[in-house]
C-alpha angles and dihedrals in degrees: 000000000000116000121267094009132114106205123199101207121219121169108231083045122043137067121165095193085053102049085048092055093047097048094052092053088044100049081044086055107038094031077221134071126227127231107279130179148145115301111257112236092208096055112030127017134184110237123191106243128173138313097278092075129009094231147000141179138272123199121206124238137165086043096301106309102106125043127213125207107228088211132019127251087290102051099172087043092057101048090049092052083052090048091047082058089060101053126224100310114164092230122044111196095199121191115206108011097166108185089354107266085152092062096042084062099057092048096055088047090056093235120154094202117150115240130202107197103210094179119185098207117054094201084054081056098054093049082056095058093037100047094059144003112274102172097097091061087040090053100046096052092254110108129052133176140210128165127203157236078076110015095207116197101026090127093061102046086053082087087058094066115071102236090203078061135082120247131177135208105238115196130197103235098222088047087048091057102035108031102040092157107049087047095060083052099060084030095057090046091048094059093043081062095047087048088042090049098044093053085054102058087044089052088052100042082056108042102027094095091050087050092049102038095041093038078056097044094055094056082122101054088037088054100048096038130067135264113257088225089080083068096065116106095359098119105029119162090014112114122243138193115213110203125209125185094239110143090258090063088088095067096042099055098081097051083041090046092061089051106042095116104047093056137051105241111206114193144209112228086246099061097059101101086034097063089031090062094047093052097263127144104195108206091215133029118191130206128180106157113083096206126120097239085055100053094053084074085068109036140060091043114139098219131037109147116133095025125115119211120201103193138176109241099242095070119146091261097236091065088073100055100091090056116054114163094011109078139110110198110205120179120212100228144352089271118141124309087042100075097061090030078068098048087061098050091254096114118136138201115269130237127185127235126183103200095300137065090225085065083052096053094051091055088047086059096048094052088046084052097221116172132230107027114221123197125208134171086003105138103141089205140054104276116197089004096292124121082206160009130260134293095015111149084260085067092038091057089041095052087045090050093041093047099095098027130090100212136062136043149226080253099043090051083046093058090046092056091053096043128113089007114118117256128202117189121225135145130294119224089261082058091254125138111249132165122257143147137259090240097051079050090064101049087048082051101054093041095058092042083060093051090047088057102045110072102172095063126075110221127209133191104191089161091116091220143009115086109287106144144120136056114060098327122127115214111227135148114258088243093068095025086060098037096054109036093027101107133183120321115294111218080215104165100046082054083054098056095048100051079049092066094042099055099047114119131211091217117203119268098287110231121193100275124255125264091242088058095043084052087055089048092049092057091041085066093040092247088304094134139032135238081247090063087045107061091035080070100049082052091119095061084073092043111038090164089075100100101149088071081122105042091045081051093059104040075056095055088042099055087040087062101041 
């Protein structure tokens, strides 16, 4: 039987050795598995129908004294009438799929359609995976789950639905009729993920070809530099704080500041100057947006030495400058140039990010396998009506700007940067109401879904405010999170340079890619970008001397921002 699951076994139905098989497809697919449980009698019954499929289901209304089929005597010929109403989308969100008629259908049509299950009921679900064998449509990338009432992980298997596609809701009609509720629910999660997912193909229709041109024009940094992979593991069991630069962060540095060398911090690109200006020295940095402004968090700082940065490829190049010989480049998934980057011995170990540097972090965490996690500065929100804390490059700039003028204020910048952004109000984790945004939502989302799916971690939000909660965190203040998981002293940064040296790669020798492989390059970006952009970026292949690409990059950035 499989573990944790009481099965009510009815012949046409269950197989354990099936449902084995499923779960294990499924957990290889989603990385997380959906609620699942023992289908409820009074609820939900399975009913013999016709000869076109051994058994169905039947739902309860009226309390209990009258049963619904959740399909008709053709079970498979009704879903694919309901199939033929939505067209011909390339991803099908359908919503009460019971044993999976719906997939059967398609099937039998010969379409090759992606489906997302988002199934009320967890014991229905169970009866889906037990009744046939699904790992086929796991395997191949066709077929997700999600159960209710919750629907965890749905942030995650966005990622799993092509926003530049067309997808389509399909309802159960008895579920439709009888279990209105239940159905907005799934309903309401099913089009989170089409807005998710759309975001998603315009983000990288936007920024694909900045991925692919700067990725290539750091092939000298990516060369000299180690592979994040060397990272995972190597502090398992060892606590560590990860900082965000959320508006609560100020009152946590001093606290953070006694503590610093019995953690790993681990740091969002945005807290350098921060922690710098508190006193205190982050062991790892982590950067993920390629953007300029982003790289200004991580460059033009006197002094370095001593701090790791984990970084994504694609960084704008002057972000690495002030880290030579102490960087882990990570990519965040298999995407062009990696292909070929592979091909030449030049792969590197993936992280995941989920539209902020604070979700890759996190991840980062996770695959070095600290314990416990520790949040700070994580709000998530703009509590008490600031976007940051203190002494970011935004307030630098500002106070650089302000010095020889007689108007205008940190707080005032503070209101222009918030302004004209939508705004949506929730409660905070004090249960007070604070201002935040649908995107930060999102990330705060993705974050708790992770925690909820690793069982063998403890996490911590000692941010003191924002919205950080869910999942399996414990909300605490960073005076007793430190002072009860903070251990001896972790010679941290010794354990850096060594896992440096370990990680780093002699690539092949690198030639001027083929047309075929430009051409794949071309359509990665969405023909943002030209051959011609393409080979201006491999231009140090031809000129591996140049080894100031990052320091010309930021002089660049600097006198941009001047």
């Amino acid at each position: 039987m499989a573990p944790g699951l009481p099965l009510n076994r009815h012949p046409d139905m269950r197989s354990e050795d099936v449902l084995i098989g499923n779960l294990a497809a499924l957990d290889q697919a989603q990385g997380q598995r959906p609620g699942l449980a023992a289908l409820d009698p009074a609820t939900t019954r399975v009913v013999e129908v016709g000869p076109a499929d051994a058994a169905s289901l039947s739902i309860e209304i009226r309390g209990g004294d009258t049963w619904v089929p959740l399909w008709g005597p053709n079970p498979v010929g009704e879903a694919a009438r309901q199939i033929d109403t939505a067209g011909d989308p390339a991803h099908l969100f359908v919503i009460g799929a019971g044993v999976g008629h719906v997939l059967d259908a398609l099937e039998a049509a010969g379409r090759t359609t992606k489906v997302l299950i988002l199934e009320p009921d967890p014991g229905v679900a169970v009866l889906l995976l037990a009744r046939r064998d699904w790992q086929a449509w796991f395997a191949s990338g066709r077929l997700r789950l999600l159960t209710g009432p919750d629907y965890t992980g749905a942030s995650s298997v966005a990622r799993f639905v092509n926003g530049a596609e067309a997808s389509a809701i399909l309802v159960n009609p008895a579920l439709a009729a009888h279990r209105p509720e239940a159905v907005q629910r799934a309903r309401t999660v099913a089009q989170r993920i089409q807005k998710e997912a759309t975001a998603n193909a315009d983000a990288r229709k936007q920024h694909a070809g900045r991925y692919l041109l700067q990725t290539l024009g750091n092939l000298p940094i990516i060369k000299r530099e180690s592979d994040a992979a060397a990272l995972h593991g190597a502090f398992a069991g060892r606590p560590a704080v990860m900082v965000a630069a959320g508006p609560s962060l100020d009152a946590a540095l001093p606290v953070l500041a006694a503590y610093q060398d019995q953690v790993v911090i681990i740091a969002s690109d945005t807290t350098l100057r921060p922690l710098l200006a508190a006193g205190i020295r982050p062991h790892l940095m982590v950067g993920v947006d390629p953007g300029e402004v982003n790289a200004r968090h991580l460059s033009g700082v006197a002094d370095t030495s001593g701090i790791w940065l984990a970084a994504e490829a694609s960084l704008h190049p002057a972000a690495f400058a002030c880290f030579e010989g102490r960087t882990f480049l990570f990519k965040v998934s298999d995407h062009e140039p990696w292909p070929w980057l592979r091909e030449a011995g030049l792969d590197r170990g993936t992280v995941r990010a989920w539209g902020s540097v604070a979700t890759s972090a996190f991840d980062l965490a996770l695959r070095m396998q600290c314990n416990p996690i520790i949040f700070v500065g994580h709000d998530m929100a703009y509590s008490n009506d600031r976007p940051y804390c203190d002494n970011t490059v935004f307030h630098e700039e500002w106070r650089a700007y302000l010095a020889d003028k007689p108007w205008g204020t940190i707080r005032h910048y503070e209101e222009l940067m918030m302004k004209g952004q939508p705004l949506i109000t929730v409660a905070d984790v004090n249960g007070q109401p604070v201002k935040t945004a649908a995107r930060l939502v999102a990330f705060r989302d993705w974050i708790v879904e992770q925690t909820a799916a690793t069982r063998d971690r403890t996490f911590i939000n000692a941010t003191g405010g924002g919205i950080l909660q869910g999942g399996r965190i414990t909300q605490m203040s960073i005076e007793v999170a430190l002072a009860t998981h903070a251990g001896a002293p972790i010679d941290v940064r010794s354990k850096l340079a060594s896992l440096h040296r370990r990680g780093l790669k002699t690539p092949k020798a690198l030639t001027v890619p083929s047309a075929e492989v430009i051409a794949r390059w071309i359509e990665f970006t969405a023909g943002t970008v030209d051959e011609r952009a393409i080979r201006a970026a491999l231009s140090p292949l031809n000129h591996e001397a140049h080894e100031d690409h990052a320091a010309h990059a930021l002089q660049e950035v600097q006198k941009a921002s001047s």
